[in-house]
C-alpha beads as a LAMMPS data file, in Angstrom:
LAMMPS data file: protein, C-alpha beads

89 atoms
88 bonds

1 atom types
1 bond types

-500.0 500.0 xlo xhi
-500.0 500.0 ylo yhi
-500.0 500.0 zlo zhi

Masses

1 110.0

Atoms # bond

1 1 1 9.193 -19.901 -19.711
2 1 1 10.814 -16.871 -18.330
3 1 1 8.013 -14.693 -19.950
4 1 1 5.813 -16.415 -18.138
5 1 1 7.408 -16.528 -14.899
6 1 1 7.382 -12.679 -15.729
7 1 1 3.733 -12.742 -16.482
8 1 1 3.155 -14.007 -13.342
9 1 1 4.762 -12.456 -10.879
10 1 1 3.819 -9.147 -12.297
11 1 1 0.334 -9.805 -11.861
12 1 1 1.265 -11.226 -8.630
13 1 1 2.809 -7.705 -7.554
14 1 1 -0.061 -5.832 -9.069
15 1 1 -2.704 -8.085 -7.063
16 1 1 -0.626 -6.245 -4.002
17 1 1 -0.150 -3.146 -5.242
18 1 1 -3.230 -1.901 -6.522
19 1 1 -5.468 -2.569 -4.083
20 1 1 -3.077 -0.989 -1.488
21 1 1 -2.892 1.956 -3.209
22 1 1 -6.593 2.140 -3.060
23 1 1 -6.429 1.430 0.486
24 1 1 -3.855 4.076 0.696
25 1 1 -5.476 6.815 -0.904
26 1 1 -8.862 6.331 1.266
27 1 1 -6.877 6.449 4.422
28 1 1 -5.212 9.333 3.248
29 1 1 -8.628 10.750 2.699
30 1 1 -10.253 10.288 5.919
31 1 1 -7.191 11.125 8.003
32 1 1 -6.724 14.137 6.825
33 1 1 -10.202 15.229 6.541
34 1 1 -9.867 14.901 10.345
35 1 1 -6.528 16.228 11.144
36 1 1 -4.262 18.919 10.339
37 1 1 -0.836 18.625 9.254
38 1 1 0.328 21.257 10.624
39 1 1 -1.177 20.591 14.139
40 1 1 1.169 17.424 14.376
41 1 1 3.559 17.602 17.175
42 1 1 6.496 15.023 18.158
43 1 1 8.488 14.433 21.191
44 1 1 6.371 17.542 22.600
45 1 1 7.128 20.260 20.130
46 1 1 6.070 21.103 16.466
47 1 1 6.466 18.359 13.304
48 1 1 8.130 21.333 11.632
49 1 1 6.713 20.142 8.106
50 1 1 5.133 21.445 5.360
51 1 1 1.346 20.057 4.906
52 1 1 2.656 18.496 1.771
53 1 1 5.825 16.858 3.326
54 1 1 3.091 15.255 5.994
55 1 1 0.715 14.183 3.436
56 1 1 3.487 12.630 1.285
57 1 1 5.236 10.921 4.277
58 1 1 1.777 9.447 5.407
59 1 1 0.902 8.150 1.893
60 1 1 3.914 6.302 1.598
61 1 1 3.401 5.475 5.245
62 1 1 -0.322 4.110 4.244
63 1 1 0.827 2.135 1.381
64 1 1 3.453 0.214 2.598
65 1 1 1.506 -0.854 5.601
66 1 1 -1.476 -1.738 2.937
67 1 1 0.850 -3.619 0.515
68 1 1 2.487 -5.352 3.352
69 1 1 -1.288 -6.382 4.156
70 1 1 -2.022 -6.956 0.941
71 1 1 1.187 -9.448 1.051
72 1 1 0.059 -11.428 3.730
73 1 1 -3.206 -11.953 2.602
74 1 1 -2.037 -13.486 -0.978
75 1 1 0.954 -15.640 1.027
76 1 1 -1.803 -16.859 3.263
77 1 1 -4.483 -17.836 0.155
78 1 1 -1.254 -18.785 -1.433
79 1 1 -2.540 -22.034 -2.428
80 1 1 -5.776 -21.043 -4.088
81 1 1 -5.301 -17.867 -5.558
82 1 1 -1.417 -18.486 -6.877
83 1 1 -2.344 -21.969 -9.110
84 1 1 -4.937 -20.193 -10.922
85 1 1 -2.866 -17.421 -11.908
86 1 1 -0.085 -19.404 -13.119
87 1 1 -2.147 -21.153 -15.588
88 1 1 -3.504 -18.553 -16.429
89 1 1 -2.235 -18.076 -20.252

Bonds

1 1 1 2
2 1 2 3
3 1 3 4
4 1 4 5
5 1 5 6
6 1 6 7
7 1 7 8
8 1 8 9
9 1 9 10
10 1 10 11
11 1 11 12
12 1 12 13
13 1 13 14
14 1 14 15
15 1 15 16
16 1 16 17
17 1 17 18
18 1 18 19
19 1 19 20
20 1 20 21
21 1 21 22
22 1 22 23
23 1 23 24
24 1 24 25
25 1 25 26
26 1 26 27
27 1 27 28
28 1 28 29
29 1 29 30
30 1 30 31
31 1 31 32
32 1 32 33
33 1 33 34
34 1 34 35
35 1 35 36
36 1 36 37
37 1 37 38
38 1 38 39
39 1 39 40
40 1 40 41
41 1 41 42
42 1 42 43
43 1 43 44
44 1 44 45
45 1 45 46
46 1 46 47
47 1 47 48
48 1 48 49
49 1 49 50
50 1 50 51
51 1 51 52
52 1 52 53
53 1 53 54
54 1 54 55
55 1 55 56
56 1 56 57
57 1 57 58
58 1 58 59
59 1 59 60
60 1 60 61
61 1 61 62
62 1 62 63
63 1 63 64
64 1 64 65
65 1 65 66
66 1 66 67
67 1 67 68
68 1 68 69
69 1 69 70
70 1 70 71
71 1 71 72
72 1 72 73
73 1 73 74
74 1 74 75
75 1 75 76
76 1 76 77
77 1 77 78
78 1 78 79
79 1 79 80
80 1 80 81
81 1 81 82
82 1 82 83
83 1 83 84
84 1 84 85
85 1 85 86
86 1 86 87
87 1 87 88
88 1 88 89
């Protein structure tokens, strides 16, 4: 039974985190194809980071706000898409 609670949440967590790291990686994409880390500015003056300090920051930045998306969205379909996976096996 535990291997299967396991099982589940697992793919559970994986049904969030994949497809906000996808998510993640094309915002990264487009943002910075459009703006320059080193152009950033806060509270008036210079970021004072290294490009990849910036692009690290906003990836992390990207996915949590994806997987925290991603979160929602299975807690809110929580009654269709959670029975099938738990029979799953």
């Amino acid at each position: 039974m535990a291997d299967h609670d396991a099982s589940v949440w697992s793919r559970l967590l994986m049904a969030v985190a994949w497809p906000a790291f996808l998510a993640a990686c094309l915002l990264e994409l487009v943002v910075f194809a459009l703006v320059d880390p080193l152009e950033l500015s806060w509270a008036g003056g210079p970021l004072g980071w290294s490009r990849q300090a910036v692009y690290t920051a906003a990836f992390f930045a990207f996915w949590t706000v994806c997987a925290l998306s991603s979160g929602v969205a299975l807690w809110l379909a929580r009654g269709s898409v959670l029975r099938p996976l738990a029979t799953a096996e």
